[in-house]
C-alpha positions, -999 to 999 in steps of 0.1 A, spaced: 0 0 0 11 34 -13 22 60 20 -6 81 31 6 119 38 -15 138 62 -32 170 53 -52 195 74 -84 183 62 -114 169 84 -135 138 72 -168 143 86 -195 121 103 -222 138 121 -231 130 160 -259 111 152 -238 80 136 -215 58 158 -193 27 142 -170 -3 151 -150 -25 146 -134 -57 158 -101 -69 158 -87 -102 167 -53 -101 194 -29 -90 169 -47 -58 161 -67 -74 127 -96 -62 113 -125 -90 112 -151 -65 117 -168 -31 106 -197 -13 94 -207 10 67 -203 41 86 -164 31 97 -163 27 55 -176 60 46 -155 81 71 -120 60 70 -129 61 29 -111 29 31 -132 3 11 -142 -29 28 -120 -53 11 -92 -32 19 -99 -32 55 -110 -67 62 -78 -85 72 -56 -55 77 -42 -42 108 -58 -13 127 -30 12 127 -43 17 89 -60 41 105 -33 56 126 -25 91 124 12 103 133 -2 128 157 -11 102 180 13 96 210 22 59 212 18 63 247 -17 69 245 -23 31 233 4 16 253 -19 26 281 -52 15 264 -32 -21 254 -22 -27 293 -62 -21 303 -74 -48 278 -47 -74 280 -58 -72 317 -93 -77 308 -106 -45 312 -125 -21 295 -110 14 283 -122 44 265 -98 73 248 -100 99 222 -81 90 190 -70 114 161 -74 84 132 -62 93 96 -87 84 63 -73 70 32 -68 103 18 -46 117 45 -76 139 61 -83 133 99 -111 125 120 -116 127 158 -132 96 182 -141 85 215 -136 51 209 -148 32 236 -128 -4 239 -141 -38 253 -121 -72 256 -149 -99 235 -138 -128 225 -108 -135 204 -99 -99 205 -116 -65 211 -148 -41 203 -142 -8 195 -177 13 193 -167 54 183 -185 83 184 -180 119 175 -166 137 208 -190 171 222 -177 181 249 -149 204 260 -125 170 269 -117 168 235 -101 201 229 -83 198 267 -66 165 249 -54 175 216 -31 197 239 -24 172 259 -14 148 231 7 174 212 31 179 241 29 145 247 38 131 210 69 160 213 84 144 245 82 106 227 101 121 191 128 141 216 131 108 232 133 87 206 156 117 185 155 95 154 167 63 169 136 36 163 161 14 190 150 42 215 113 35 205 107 13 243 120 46 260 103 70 242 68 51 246 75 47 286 89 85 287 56 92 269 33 75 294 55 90 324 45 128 305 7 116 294 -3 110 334 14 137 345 -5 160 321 -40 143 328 -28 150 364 -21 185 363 -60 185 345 -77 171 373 -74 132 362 -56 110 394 -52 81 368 -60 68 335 -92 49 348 -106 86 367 -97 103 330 -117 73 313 -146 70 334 -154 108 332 -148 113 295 -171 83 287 -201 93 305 -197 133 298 -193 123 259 -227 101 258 -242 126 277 -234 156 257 -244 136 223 -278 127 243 -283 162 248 -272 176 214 -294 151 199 -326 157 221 -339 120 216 -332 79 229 -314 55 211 -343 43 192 -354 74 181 -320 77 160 -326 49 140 -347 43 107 -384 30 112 -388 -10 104 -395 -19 71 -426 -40 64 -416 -77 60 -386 -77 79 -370 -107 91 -392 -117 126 -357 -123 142 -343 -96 135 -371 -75 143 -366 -96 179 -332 -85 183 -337 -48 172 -368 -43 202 -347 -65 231 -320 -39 223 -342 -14 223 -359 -18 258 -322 -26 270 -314 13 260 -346 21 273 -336 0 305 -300 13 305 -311 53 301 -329 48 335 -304 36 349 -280 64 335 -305 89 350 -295 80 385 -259 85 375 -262 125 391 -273 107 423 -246 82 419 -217 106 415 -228 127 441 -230 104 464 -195 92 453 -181 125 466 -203 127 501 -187 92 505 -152 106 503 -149 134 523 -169 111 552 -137 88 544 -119 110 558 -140 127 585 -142 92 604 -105 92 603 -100 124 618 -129 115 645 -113 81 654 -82 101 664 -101 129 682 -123 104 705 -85 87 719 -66 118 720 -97 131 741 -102 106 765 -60 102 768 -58 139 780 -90 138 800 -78 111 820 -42 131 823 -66 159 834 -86 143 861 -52 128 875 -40 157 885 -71 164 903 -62 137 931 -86 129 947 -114 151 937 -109 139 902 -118 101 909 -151 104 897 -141 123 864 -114 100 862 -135 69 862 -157 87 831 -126 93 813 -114 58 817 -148 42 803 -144 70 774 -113 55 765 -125 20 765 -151 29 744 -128 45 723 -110 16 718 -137 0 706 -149 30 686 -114 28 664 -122 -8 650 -155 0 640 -145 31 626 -119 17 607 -139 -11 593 -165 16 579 -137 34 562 -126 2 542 -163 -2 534 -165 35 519 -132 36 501 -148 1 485 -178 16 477 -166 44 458 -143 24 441 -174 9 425 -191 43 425 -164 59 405 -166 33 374 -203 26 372 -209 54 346 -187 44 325 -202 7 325 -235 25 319 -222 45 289 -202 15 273 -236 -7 274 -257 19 261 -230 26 235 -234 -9 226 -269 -15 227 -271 17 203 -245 2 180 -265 -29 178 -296 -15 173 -287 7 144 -265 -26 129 -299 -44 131 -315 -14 109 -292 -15 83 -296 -54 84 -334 -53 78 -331 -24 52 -302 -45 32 -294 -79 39 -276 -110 60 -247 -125 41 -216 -137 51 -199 -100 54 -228 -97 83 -223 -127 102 -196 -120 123 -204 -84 128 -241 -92 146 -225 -124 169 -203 -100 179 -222 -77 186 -250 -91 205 -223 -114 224 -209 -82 234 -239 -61 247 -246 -94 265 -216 -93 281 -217 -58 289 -249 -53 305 -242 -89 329 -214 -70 336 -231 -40 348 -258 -58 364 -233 -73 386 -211 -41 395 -245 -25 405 -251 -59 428 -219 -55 441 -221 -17 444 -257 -21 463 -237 -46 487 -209 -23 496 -233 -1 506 -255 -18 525 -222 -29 541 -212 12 549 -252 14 564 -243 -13 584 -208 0 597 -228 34 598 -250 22 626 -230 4 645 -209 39 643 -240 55 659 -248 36 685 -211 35 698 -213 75 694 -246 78 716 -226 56 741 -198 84 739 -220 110 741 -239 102 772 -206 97 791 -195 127 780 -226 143 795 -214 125 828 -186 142 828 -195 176 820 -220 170 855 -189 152 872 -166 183 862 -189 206 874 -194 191 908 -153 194 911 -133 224 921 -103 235 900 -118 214 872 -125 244 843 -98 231 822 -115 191 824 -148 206 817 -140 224 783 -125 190 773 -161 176 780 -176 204 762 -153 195 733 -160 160 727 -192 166 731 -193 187 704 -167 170 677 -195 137 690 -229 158 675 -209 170 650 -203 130 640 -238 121 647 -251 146 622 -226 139 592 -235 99 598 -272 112 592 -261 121 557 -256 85 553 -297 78 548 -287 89 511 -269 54 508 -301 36 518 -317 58 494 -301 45 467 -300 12 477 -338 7 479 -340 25 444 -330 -6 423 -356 -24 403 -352 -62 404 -379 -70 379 -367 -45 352 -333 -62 357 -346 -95 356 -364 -90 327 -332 -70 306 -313 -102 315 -339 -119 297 -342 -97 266 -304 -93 259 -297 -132 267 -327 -142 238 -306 -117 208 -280 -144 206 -306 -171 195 -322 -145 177 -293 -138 157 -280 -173 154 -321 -182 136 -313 -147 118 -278 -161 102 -297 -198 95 -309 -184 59 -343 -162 72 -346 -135 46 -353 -100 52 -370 -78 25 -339 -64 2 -309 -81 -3 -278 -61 -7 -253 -76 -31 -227 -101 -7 -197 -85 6 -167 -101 11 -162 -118 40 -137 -105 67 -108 -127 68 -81 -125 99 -49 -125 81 -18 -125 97 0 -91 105 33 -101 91 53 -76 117 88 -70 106 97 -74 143 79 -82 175 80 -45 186 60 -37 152 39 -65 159 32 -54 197 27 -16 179 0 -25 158 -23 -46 181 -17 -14 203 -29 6 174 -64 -17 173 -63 -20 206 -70 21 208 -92 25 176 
């Protein structure tokens, strides 16, 4: 293939349109639609069986999909934005939004909205300068510049407000499916073309199970605002049970100092402060149980929009797949495109439907903590109250009694943030078992759907056969090229 040369040029796709495509491990194309065509302006038979980085465009920091290939050789999901390059040198901008399926990897794209995008094309630049000063020329300085070029991408997310990679991808996600949502003013059905009459019955099935599992998956999306602010309540009670854990023993260490000194007019006060500090010590445990419960909750908390906005990515994807299906034809290009598909939004939302199990569970484990929390603090706060009455009863005991005063307060002060934790029940009680039940259902019947589909039914049209995608070989020159381009399809 000739050398494409990149010109300042855009190839445009508008925000209603999404595509994909699916490679196998070594960064192969076995998959794609007819959007993915159009906007690389790559035709399909030159695409089937090559390697993604056909698409790449030199602007792009290696870095960016040494990152992305680390997350998905783990397993795990990732989303980035990627400057690809068409056939004719002009570029086009993605959030590509990156699954593990099987045999290799999902990439659905859509056209980024928000102000990210802009923030990132700066980012990139500086960080695509620090891999070619690196690398100065020498391709055997390639593994430095890549790993000097993730060192200088995190740092730059940093200094943007990103802790790490995964914070960066699980707020661009969301805020990009959001901001098409809103520019687009309808649901993921309402984007796509109305049936035609005589359509084949199982694709018709799979096109309305995908659409109530969008409908199903923007309900669950709308609690996202509650989600993420109760994400950020969680953390800063993180840390206030910290701090109050080291405020009940310091207290009742220098209220039993204080009553000592008292001799024997303090034996009373000293007695109070002595049970304070054995409740203390059995404050701490609780207390730091309930911190390990929070910090596990919103580790859950933090990626649970992002699961949402890949599944509903998907479910879209398939649903407008399914369209062009029943307007054209099934034929052998087809096949591996809808299995993959469907497999994938399966995948997906049983995914999701388990992280928002094992999100409800943490939480119900931080109400738990929560109240055991209170009850030891009611226990504080009446002997406190002892002592205030104790140090008032004893002479030369100001100094004993402000301490009193002072744990009483820092103990209401704890007893009213815990009461912020009724928003965790809140949520917990919101989940609807027989919408999830019956999602599970719809989204596990597509696959036989789809396999009855690809048995031969016909569907009103035909479009001519394309070829059918065939998972050549890369042919690297060397195992770092090789390593390079499944980065490449890793990222696209």
């Amino acid at each position: 293939m000739h050398t494409i040369v990149p010109v300042d040029r855009e190839s445009p796709f508008s925000v209603d349109e999404l595509f994909f495509s699916a490679t196998d491990r070594k960064g192969i194309i076995r998959a794609s639609n007819e959007v993915f065509v159009r906007v690389s302006k790559h035709p399909h038979e030159e695409l089937d069986g090559a390697p993604h980085n056909i698409i790449r465009h030199p602007d792009m920091p290696r870095a960016v999909f040494r990152v992305m290939w680390t997350e998905l050789l783990a397993g795990r999901p990732i989303a980035a934005y990627v400057k690809n390059m068409a056939a004719d040198g002009s570029y086009y901008w993605v959030t590509a939004s990156v699954v593990p399926v099987p045999g290799g990897f999902l990439s659905v794209r859509l056209k980024p909205t928000t102000e990210h995008r802009a923030a990132v094309e700066r980012i990139y630049a500086a960080v695509r300068r620090h891999e070619l000063e690196v690398e100065n020329g020498d391709l055997r300085r390639r593994k430095q510049s890549i790993e000097a070029g993730v060192e200088k991408l995190l740092e730059l997310l940093a200094e943007a407000g990103f802790e790490t990679y995964d914070d960066f991808a699980n707020r661009i996600l969301p805020a990009e499916v959001a901001g098409r949502e809103e520019q687009l003013g309808c649901g993921g059905r309402d984007r796509v073309e109305p049936l035609p009459p005589g359509a084949d019955l199982h694709l018709v099935a799979v096109f309305e199970g995908c659409a109530r599992a969008y409908e199903f998956l923007d309900g669950l999306g709308a609690n996202l605002e509650r989600y993420a602010a109760l994400n950020q309540s969680l953390e800063s009670k993180a840390d206030f049970v910290v701090e109050l854990a080291e405020a009940i023993r310091l207290f009742s260490m220098n209220a039993q100092l204080a009553a000592s000194r008292l001799g024997d007019d303090g034996a009373a006060l000293g007695a109070v402060a002595q049970l304070m500090r054995a409740r203390s010590d059995t404050t701490g445990p609780i207390i730091a149980e309930l911190r390990e419960q929070i910090l596990r909750a919103v580790d859950g908390l933090g990626g649970i929009g992002f699961r949402i906005a890949a599944a509903k990515l998907q479910a879209e994807m398939l649903l407008q797949f399914a369209s062009e299906l029943m307007h054209g034809g099934v034929d052998a290009h087809t096949r591996s495109e809808l299995q993959i598909l469907a497999g994938s939004l399966d995948d997906e939302i049983e995914r999701l439907l388990d992280t928002v199990s094992q999100i409800d569970e943490r939480l119900r484990g931080v109400s738990a903590r929560a109240g055991d929390l209170e009850r030891e603090l009611s226990r504080l706060r009446a002997l406190e109250v002892n002592g205030r009455v104790e140090s008032a009863r004893t002479a030369d005991s100001a100094s004993v009694q402000q301490l009193f005063v002072s744990i009483g307060e820092q103990v209401a002060a704890a007893q009213a943030e815990l009461s912020g934790f009724d928003a965790v029940q809140a949520v917990t009680s919101q989940r609807d078992a027989v919408a999830e039940t019956r999602v599970r259902g719809d989204v596990g019947a597509l696959q036989a759907h789809v396999a009855a589909a690809l048995k031969g039914s016909t569907v009103t049209a035909a479009a001519p056969a394309a070829p059918e995608a065939d998972a050549a070989p890369d042919g690297p020159e060397d195992a770092a090229a090789g390593r390079e381009a499944a980065a490449d399809a890793a990222a696209v």
